[in-house]
C-alpha positions in Angstrom: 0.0 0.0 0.0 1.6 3.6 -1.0 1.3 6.5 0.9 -1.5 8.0 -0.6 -3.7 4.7 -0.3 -3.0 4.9 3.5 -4.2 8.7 3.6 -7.3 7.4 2.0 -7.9 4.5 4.2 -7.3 6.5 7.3 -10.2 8.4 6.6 -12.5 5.6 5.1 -12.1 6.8 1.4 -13.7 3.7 -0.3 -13.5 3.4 -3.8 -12.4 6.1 -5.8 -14.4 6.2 -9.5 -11.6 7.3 -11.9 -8.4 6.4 -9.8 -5.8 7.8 -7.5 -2.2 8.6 -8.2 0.6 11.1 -7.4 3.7 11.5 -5.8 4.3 11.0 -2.0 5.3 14.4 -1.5 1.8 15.9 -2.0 0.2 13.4 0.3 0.0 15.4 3.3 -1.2 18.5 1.3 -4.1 15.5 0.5 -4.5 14.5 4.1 -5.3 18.1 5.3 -7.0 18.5 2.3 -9.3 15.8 3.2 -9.6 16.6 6.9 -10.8 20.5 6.0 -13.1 19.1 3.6 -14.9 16.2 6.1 -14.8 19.1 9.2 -17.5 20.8 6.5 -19.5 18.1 6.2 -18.0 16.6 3.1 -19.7 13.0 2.1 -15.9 11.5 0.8 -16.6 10.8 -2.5 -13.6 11.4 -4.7 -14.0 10.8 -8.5 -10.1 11.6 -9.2 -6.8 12.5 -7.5 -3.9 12.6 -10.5 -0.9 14.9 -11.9 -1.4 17.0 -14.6 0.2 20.0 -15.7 2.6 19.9 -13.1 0.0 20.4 -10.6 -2.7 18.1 -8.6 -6.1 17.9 -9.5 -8.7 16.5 -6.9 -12.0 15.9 -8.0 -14.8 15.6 -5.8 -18.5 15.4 -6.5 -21.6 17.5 -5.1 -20.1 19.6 -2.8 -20.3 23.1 -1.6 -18.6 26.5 -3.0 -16.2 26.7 0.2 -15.5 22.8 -0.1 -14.2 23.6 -3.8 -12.9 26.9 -2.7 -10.5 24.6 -0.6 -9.6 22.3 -3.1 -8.8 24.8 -5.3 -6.1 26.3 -3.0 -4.6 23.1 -2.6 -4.6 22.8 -5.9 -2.9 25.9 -6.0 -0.3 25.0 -3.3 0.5 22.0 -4.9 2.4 24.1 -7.8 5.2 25.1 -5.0 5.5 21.6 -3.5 7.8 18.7 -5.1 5.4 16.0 -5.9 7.8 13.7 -5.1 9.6 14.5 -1.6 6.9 17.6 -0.3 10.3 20.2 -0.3 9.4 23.6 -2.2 9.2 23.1 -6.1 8.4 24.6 -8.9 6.4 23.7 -11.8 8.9 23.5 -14.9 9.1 20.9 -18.0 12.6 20.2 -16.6 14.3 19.6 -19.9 12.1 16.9 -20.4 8.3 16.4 -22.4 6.6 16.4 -19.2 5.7 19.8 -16.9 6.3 18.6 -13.2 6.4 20.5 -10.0 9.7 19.6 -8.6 12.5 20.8 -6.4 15.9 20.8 -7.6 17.0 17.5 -6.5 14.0 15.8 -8.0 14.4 17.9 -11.1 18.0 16.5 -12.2 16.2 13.6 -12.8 14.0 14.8 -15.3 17.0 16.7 -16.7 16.9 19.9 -15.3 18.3 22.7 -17.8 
């Protein structure tokens, strides 16, 4: 089980419709994510957690406008956080095809220029 599956069984996330995936470093942005979320009620229902851009994207379904308003500014945070070890990043295409939000360590992997 990966780090974001525990998050999600921690707070008795059941199945999620269309998947769950990122990097570890994001997961506690997730976890307090989720915890803001169920102190307003939130019914847990996640249709998608992924990477794109070089930023996370958590979608939920019927919610409230100050539910999404928080998970857009995570969303939002996630662009300064390495998705892979949580240090500050920054969302680059690294010298590679992909955009990623990465610190400098976690960059020279993808080839930082």
């Amino acid at each position: 089980m990966n780090k974001l599956e525990e998050v999600l069984n921690k707070h008795g996330i059941g199945k999620i419709r269309c998947g769950a995936s990122c990097g570890d470093g994001w997961v506690p942005l997730i976890d307090n994510l989720i915890i803001d979320l169920i102190t307003l009620g939130w019914d847990k229902q996640i249709e998608q957690i992924k990477e794109k851009f070089g930023g996370l994207r958590f979608y939920i379904g019927g919610a409230t406008k100050e539910m999404h308003d928080l998970v857009d500014k995570a969303e939002h945070t996630s662009f300064t956080i390495c998705e892979e070890c949580g240090k500050p990043g920054k969302q680059s295409d690294w010298g590679s095809y992909w955009i990623k939000t990465l610190c400098p360590e976690h960059g020279k992997e993808y080839g930082e220029h």
